[in-house]
C-alpha positions as CSV (number, residue, x, y, z in Angstrom):
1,X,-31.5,254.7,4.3
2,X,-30.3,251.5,5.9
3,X,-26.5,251.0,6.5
4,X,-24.4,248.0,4.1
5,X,-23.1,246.2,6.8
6,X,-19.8,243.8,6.9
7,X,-20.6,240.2,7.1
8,X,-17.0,239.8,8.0
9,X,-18.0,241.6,11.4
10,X,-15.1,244.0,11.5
11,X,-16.6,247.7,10.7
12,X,-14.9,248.9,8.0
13,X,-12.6,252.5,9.2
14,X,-12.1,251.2,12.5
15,X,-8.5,251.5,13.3
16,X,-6.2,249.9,14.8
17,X,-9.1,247.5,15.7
18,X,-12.6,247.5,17.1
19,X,-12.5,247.1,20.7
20,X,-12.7,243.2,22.1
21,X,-10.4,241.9,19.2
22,X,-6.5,242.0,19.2
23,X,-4.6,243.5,16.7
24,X,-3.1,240.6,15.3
25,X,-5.1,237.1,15.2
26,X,-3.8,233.3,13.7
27,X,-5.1,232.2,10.8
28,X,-8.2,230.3,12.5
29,X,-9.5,232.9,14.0
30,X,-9.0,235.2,10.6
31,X,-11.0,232.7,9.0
32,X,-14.0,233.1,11.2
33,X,-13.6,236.9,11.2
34,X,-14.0,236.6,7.7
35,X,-16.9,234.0,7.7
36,X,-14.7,232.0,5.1
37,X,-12.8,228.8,5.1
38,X,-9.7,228.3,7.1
39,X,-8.1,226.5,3.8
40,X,-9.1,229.8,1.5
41,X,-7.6,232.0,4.4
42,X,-4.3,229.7,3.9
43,X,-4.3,230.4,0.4
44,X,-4.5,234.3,1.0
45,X,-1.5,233.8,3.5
46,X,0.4,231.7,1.1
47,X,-0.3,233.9,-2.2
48,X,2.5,235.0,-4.2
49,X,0.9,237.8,-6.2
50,X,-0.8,239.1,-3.0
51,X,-0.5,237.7,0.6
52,X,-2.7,239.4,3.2
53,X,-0.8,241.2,5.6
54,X,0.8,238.8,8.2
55,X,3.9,238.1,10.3
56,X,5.4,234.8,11.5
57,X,6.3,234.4,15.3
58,X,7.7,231.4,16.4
59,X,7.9,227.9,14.6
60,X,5.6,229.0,12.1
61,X,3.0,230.3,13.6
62,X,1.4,232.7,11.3
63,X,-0.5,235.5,12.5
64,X,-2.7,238.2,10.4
65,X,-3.3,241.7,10.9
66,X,-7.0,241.9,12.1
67,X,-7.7,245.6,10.5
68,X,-6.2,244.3,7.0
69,X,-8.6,241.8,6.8
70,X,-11.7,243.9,5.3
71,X,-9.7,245.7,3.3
72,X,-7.7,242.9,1.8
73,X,-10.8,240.6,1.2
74,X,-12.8,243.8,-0.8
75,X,-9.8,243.8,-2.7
76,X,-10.3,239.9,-3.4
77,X,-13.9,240.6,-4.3
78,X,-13.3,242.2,-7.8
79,X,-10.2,240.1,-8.4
């Protein structure tokens, strides 16, 4: 039986991170994690009802939990 793998990339259970990626990434990069659009990313970071995991640093510089990223977007799918 063949394996449903994640088109996002990111193996889903792998905690903090699968190795090579950093635990926290900017909204660009979540984006191409993903393999979705860096303006639908911006609307998860900027949703009121539900914002994927994030923290600001700096100026406004936004950066995203990588291991939420799966999870939050299989969430999306049946929303």
């Amino acid at each position: 039986m063949e394996e449903d793998k994640p088109a996002s990339g990111i193996p889903p259970g792998s905690w903090p991170v699968p190795l090579g990626l950093p635990l926290y990434v900017s909204v660009e990069q979540a984006a191409k994690l993903a393999g979705i659009a860096r303006d639908r990313m911006y609307e998860y970071v900027n949703s009121r009802a539900d914002p994927i995991p994030q923290m600001r640093v700096g100026r406004g510089r936004t950066l995203i939990r990588t291991s939420a990223i799966p999870e939050y977007l299989r969430r999306r799918e049946t929303a």
